[in-house]
C-alpha positions as CSV (number, residue, x, y, z in Angstrom):
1,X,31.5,-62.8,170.4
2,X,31.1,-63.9,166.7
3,X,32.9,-66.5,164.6
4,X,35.9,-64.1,163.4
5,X,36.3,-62.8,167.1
6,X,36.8,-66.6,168.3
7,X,39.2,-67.5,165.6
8,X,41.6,-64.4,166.0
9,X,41.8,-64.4,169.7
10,X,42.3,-68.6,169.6
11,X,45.1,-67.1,166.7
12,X,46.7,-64.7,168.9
13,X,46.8,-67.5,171.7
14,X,48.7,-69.9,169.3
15,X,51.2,-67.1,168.5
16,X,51.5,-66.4,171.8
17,X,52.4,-70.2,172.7
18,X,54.7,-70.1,169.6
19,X,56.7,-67.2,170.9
20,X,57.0,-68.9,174.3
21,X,58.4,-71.9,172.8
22,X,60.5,-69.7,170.8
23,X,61.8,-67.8,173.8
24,X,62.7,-71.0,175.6
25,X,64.5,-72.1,172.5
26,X,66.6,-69.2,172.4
27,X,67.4,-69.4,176.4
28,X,68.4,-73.1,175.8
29,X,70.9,-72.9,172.9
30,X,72.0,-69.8,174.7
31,X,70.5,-66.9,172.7
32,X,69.7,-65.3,175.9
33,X,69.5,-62.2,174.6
34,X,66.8,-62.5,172.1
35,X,64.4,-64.8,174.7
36,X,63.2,-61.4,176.3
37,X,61.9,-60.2,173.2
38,X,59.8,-63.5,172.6
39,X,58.7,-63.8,175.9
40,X,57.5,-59.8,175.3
41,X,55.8,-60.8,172.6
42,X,53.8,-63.5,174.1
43,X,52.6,-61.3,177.1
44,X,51.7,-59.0,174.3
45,X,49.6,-61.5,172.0
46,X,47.9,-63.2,175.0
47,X,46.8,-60.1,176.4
48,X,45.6,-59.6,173.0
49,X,43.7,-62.3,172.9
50,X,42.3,-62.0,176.6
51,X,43.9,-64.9,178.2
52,X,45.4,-64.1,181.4
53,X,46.6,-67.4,181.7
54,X,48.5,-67.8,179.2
55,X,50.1,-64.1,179.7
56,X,51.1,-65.5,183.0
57,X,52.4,-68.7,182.0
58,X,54.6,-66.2,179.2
């Protein structure tokens, strides 16, 4: 794993964060509808970026 590989997959785990906080965001001022798409999207970008954790946590 070189340089560039660490920095897009610790990228894609940031995002991944990002659209979890996003999709709790949405679920608390009641924008339930559009939380399932963030919440997607951060299963999507931290299996992306290898991190089963964070997929879970998503």
């Amino acid at each position: 794993m070189d340089a560039s590989d660490t920095a897009r997959r610790a990228l894609l785990a940031t995002l991944s964060d990002l659209h979890t906080i996003a999709a709790w965001c949405c679920h608390d001022v009641g924008a339930v509808a559009r939380s399932p798409y963030h919440f997607g999207r951060a299963v999507e970008l931290a299996t992306d970026a290898g991190d089963a954790y964070r997929a879970a946590y998503a």
